[in-house]
N, C-alpha and C positions, 0 to 999 in steps of 0.2 A: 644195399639199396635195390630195389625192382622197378623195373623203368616196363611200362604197356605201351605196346604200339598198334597200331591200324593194319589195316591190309596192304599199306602202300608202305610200310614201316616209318611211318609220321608218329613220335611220341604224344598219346591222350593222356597220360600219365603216371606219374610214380610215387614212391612212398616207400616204406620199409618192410619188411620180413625179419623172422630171428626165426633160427634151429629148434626144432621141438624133439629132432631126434638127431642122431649121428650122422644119419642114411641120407640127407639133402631133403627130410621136408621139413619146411617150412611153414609159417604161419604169419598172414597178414589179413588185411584188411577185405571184402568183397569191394568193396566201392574202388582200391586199387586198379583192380586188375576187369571191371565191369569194362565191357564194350573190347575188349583187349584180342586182336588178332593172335598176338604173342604176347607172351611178358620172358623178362631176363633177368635175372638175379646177376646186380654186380659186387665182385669178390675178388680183391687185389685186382683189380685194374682186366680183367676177366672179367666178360657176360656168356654165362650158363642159362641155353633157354630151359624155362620150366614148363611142366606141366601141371594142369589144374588136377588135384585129387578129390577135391572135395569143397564144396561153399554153402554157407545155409546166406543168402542177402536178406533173412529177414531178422539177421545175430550178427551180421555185418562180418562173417568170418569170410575166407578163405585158406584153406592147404594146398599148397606144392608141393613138387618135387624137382631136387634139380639135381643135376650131376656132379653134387661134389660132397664130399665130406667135411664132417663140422662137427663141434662138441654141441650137443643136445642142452637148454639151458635146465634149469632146475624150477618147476612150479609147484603151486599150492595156493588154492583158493583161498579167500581173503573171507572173512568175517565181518562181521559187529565189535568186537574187539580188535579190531583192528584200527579203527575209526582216530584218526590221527597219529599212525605210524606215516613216518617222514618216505616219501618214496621220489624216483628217477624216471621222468620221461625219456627213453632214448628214439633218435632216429635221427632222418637226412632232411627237414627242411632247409631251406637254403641251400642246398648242394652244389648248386652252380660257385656260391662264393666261399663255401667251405671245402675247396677242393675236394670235394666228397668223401669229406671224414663226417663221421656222428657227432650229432649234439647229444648233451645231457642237460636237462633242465633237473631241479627240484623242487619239492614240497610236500605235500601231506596229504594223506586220505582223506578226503572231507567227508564221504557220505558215499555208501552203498544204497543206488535204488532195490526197490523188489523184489526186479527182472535180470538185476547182476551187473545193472550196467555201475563202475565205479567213478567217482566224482572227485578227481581232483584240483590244487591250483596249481602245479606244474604245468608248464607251459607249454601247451600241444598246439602246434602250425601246422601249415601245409609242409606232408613231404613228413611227419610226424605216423603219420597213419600207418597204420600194422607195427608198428616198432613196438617192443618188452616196455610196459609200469614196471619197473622193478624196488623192490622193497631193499632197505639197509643190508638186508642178509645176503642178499643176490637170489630173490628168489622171482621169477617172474610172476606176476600176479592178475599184470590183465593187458591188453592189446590197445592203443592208445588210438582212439577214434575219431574222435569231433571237438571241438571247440563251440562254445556258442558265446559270442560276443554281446549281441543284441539280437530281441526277438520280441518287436514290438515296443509296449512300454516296457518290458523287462530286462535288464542288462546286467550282464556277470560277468566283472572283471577278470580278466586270466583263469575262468574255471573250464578246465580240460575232463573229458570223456573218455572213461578206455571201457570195453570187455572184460568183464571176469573173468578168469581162466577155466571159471565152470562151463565156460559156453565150449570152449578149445576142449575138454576132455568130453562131454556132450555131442561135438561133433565125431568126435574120435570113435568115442561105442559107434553110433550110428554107423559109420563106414569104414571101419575093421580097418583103421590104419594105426 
């Protein structure tokens, strides 16, 4: 879980991260960690402040780094053919009443936009945000974003938003991490 805090150390927010390497960075959300004096990555009952390494807010990404060690997950960018493989939202909404263990929801790739953004009906909330879509194999595939419930006359039952992982290895060339 990453909890962001203000300059007065007042939490403005938090949401999830996972391992993208062994070495403590990480990879979550920008909208996380925006406006964030600090942010800290909690781990067994341990907060490790990070550091920002890298964010594009217009891919909605951010990388840290934080002081600890951790097994790196496994990715691979998702397709067209993939288009209805069953996949796992993981992360901390609710945190307060789930003792701050992870949720896992499930369901299935709906639909790759254009731009890489993925489209599923696994269930992303608040506190969802930056956490691994992960596919049956264990492969992470994209960064769990947004929800849009209603928006306008248009309303979409339970369909959840993550990042491609194409945007995470994109960001990566860019700044030599």
């Amino acid at each position: 879980m990453l909890v962001a805090v203000d300059g007065a150390n007042n939490i403005n927010g938090y949401g999830t991260s996972f391992a993208i390497s062994g070495d403590g960075t990480l990879c979550t959300n920008y909208h996380v960690i925006e406006n964030a004096a600090s942010v800290y990555a909690l781990k067994n009952g341990t907060y490790y402040r990070c550091s920002i390494m890298a964010y594009d807010q217009g891919i909605d990404l951010a990388v840290l780094k934080a002081p600890l060690k951790s097994t790196g997950v496994k990715m691979r960018e998702p397709g067209k053919n993939d288009i209805g493989l069953g996949v796992f939202a993981i992360g901390f909404p609710w945190a307060d009443i789930a003792s701050g263990n992870p949720t896992v929801t499930r369901g299935v790739l709906s639909g790759i936009t254009p731009n890489g953004i993925l489209i599923t009906d696994a269930a992303v909330n608040r506190g969802n945000s930056g956490g691994p879509l992960v596919d049956a194999a264990g492969y992470v595939i994209g960064v769990n974003t947004f929800v849009v419930r209603q928006s306008g006359n248009f309303a979409i039952e339970g369909g959840g938003f993550a990042v491609g992982t194409g945007k995470i290895l994109e960001l990566r060339r860019k700044h030599g991490f």
